[in-house]
N, C-alpha and C positions, 0 to 999 in steps of 0.2 A: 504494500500500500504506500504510494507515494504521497501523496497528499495530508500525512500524518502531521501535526508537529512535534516535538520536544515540550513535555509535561512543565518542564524545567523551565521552558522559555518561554511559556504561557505564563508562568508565576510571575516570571521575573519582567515582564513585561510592565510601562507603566498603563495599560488598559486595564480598568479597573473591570469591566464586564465582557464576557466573552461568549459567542453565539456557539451553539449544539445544533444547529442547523435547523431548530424547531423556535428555538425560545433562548432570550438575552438570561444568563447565570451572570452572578457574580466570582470572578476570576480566581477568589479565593476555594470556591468550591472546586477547583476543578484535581485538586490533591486530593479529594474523596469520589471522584469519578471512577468506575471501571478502564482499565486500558482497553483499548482501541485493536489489538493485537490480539487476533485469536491463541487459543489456548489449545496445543496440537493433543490429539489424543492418545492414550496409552493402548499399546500391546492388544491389550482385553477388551478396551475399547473398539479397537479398529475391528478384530474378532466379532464381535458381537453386534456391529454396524454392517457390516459385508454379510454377515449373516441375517440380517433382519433384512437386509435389499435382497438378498436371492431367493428370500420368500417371498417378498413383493413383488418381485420378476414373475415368479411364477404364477401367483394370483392375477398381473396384469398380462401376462402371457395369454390365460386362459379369457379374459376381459376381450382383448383382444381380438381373438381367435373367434368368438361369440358374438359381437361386433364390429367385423371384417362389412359387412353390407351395411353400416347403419352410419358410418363414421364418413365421415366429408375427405375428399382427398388428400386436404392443404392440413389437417390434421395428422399432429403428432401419435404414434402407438405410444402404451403408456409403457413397452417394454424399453422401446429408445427412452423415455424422459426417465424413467427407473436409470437406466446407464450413464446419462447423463448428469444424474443428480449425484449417483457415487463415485464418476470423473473431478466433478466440481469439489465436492466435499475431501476428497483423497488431495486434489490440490491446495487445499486450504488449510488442510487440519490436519493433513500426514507429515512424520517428521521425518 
């Protein structure tokens, strides 16, 4: 994420109020905000996330397969968006 900045230089800045992209904080809270930086997951984790998408593959496989004639062309299968969703997440959160 490039667009981040330094927690440090938010402090130390002389702006006393600081946007969250919703709503004006005062600058001083932003030492009790969550980091911005995803938190990768463990081991057991990943395990247990690959494993709950290959049964959601399969439930959407069978979706699928059952709604082959009812589904618009320009429509995604929910097998590719399953794939796609544990692409994304393995990008972001595998260490």
């Amino acid at each position: 994420m490039d667009d981040l900045i330094s927690r440090q230089a938010a402090l130390n800045s002389p702006v006393t109020m600081v946007s969250d992209g919703l709503d004006w904080i005062p600058a001083y809270h932003i030492k009790n905000l969550p980091s911005a930086q995803p938190e990768p997951l463990t081991d057991n984790e990943q395990r247990i996330f690959l494993a709950a998408m290959g049964r959601e593959e399969k439930v959407c496989k069978q979706v699928d397969e059952e709604c082959r004639d009812c589904r618009e062309p320009y429509e995604d299968s929910l097998v590719w968006t399953c794939r796609e969703i544990t692409r994304k997440v393995k990008g972001v959160l595998w260490t």
